[in-house]
C-alpha positions as CSV (number, residue, x, y, z in Angstrom):
1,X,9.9,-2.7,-17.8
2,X,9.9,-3.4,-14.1
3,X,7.6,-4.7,-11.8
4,X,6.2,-2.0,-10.4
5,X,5.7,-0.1,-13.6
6,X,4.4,-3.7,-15.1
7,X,0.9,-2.1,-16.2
8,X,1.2,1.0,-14.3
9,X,-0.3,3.0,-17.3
10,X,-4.3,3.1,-14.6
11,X,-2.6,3.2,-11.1
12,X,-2.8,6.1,-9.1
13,X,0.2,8.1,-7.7
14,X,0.1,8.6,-3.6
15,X,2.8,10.8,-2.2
16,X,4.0,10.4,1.4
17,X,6.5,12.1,3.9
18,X,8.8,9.5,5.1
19,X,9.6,9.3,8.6
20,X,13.2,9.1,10.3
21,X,13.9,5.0,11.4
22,X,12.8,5.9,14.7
23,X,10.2,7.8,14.5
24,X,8.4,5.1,11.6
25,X,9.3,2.2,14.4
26,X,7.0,4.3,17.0
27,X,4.2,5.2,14.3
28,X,4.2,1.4,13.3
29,X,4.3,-0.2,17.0
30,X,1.4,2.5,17.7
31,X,-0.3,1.2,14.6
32,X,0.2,-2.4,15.1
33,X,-1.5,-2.1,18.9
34,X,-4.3,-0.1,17.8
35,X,-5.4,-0.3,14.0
36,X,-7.4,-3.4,13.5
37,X,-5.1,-6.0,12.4
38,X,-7.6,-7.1,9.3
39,X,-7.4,-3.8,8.2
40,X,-3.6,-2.8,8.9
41,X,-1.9,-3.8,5.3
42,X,0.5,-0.6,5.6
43,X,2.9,1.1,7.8
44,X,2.3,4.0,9.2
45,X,2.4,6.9,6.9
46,X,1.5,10.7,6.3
47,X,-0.2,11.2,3.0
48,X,0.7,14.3,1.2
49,X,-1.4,12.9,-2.2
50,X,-4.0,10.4,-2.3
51,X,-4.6,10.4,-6.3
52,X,-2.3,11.6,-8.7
53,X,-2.8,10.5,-11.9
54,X,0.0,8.5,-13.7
55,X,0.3,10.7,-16.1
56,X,2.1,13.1,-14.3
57,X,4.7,10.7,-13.1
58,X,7.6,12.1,-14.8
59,X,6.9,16.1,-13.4
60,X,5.9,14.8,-10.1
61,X,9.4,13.2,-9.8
62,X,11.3,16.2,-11.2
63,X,9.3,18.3,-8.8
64,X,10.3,16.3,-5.6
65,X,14.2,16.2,-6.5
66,X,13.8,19.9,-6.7
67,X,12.2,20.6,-3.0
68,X,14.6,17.5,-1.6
69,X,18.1,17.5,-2.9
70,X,20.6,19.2,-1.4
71,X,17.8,20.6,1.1
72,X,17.7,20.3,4.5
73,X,14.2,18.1,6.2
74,X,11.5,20.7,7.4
75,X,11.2,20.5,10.9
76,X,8.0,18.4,12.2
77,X,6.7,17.0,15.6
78,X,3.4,15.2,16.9
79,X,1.6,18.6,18.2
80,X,-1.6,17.0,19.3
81,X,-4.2,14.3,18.6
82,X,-7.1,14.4,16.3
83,X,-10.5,12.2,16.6
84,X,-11.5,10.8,13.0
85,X,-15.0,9.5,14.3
86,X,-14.2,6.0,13.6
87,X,-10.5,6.1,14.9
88,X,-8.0,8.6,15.9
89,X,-4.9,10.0,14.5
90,X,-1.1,12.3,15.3
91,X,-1.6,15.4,14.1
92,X,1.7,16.8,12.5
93,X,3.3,20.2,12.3
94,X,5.2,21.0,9.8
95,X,5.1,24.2,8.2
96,X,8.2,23.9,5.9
97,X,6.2,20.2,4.7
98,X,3.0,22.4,4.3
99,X,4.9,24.7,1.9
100,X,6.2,21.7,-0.4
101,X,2.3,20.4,-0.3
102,X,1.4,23.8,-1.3
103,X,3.7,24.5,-4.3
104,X,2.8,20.9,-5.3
105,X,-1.0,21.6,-5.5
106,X,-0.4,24.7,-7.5
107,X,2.2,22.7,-9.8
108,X,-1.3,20.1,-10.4
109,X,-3.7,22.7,-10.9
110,X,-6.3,20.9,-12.4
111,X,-5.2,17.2,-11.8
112,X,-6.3,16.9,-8.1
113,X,-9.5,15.4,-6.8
114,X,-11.2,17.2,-4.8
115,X,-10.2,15.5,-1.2
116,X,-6.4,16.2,-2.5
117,X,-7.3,20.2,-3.8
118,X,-9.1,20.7,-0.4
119,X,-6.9,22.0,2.5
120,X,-4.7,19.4,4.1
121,X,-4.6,18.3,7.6
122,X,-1.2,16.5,8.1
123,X,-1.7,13.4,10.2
124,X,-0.5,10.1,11.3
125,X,-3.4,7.3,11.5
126,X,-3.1,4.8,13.9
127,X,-6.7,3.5,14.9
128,X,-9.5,3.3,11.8
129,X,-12.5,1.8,11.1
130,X,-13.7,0.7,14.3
131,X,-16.7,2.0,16.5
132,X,-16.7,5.6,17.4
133,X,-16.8,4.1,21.6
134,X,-13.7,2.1,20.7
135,X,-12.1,5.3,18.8
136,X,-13.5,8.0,21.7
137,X,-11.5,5.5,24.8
138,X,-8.1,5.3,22.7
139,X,-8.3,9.4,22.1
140,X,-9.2,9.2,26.0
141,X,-6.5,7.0,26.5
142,X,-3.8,8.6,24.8
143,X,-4.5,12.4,25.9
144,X,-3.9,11.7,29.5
145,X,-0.4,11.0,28.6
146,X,0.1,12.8,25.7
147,X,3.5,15.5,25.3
148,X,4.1,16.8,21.9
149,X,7.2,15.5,20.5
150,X,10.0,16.3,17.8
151,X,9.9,13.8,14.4
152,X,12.2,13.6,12.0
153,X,10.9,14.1,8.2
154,X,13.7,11.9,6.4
155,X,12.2,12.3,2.4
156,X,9.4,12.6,0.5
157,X,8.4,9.2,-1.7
158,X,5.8,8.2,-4.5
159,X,3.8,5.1,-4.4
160,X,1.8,3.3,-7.3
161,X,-1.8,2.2,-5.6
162,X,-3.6,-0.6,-7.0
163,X,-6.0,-1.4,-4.4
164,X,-4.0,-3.2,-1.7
165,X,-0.5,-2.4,-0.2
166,X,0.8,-0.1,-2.1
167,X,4.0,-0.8,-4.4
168,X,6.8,2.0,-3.9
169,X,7.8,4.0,-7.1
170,X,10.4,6.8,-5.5
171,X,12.0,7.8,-3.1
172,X,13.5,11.5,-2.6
173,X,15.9,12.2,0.7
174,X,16.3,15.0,2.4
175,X,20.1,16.5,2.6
């Protein structure tokens, strides 16, 4: 057995669009400034799934080879900010990503939580828990100079969550 499935059997499964080098070296350098550094255990990421249960490990795996290899990456870019009260996030469009999330929640029908089943909002965090003031100036901030931008969606990956940073489990490239 290996580390990271050493007692795997209660983790939950988060699944994640990974970034393009460039594109996760602005996210984290955006994070690192803004997210309080007590706080900031990971780099920046876009969730796909918060909770999947273990169990469906072996499908979930199978199901991402099938919408990644040989496929070209959707097309994605910043299109705007979004206010989370307590910090502030990118907000990411990318229909062809959307579609993937989508066939995934009908594949695991009846093994989401409810945050994961409800509609998703694709984002990039990079301010969180801190006072709604401190929150509103960075969205002020950032707004005056904000231009949407082109990112590059490299692969999709799985990670086993056991409280802290999260311990990676697989990783699924785009053609």
């Amino acid at each position: 057995m290996t580390p990271a499935r050493a007692g795997s059997g209660a983790a939950p499964i988060i699944v994640t669009a990974l970034l393009g080098r460039r594109d996760q070296g602005w996210f984290d350098a955006q994070r690192a400034e803004f997210f309080p550094p007590e706080r900031n255990q990971l780099a920046a990421h876009l969730t796909m799934f918060h909770h999947l249960p273990p169990s469906s490990e072996a499908e979930l795996k199978h199901r991402l080879v099938e919408e990644t290899r040989g496929v070209r990456a959707p097309p994605a870019r910043v299109g705007g900010l979004m206010s989370l009260g307590r910090g502030v996030a990118y907000r990411i469009e990318a229909p062809g990503l959307v579609a993937i999330r989508q066939a995934l929640v009908e594949a695991f029908t009846g093994l989401l939580t409810p945050q994961d089943a409800a509609g998703w909002r694709p984002h990039i965090t990079i301010q969180n828990k801190v006072q709604p003031a401190i929150a509103k100036v960075l969205m002020a901030t950032l707004s005056r100079d904000f231009a949407p931008r082109d990112i590059e969606i490299a692969g999709l990956a799985t990670w086993w969550y056991r409280g802290g940073p999260w311990e990676p489990l697989s990783r699924h490239m785009f053609a």
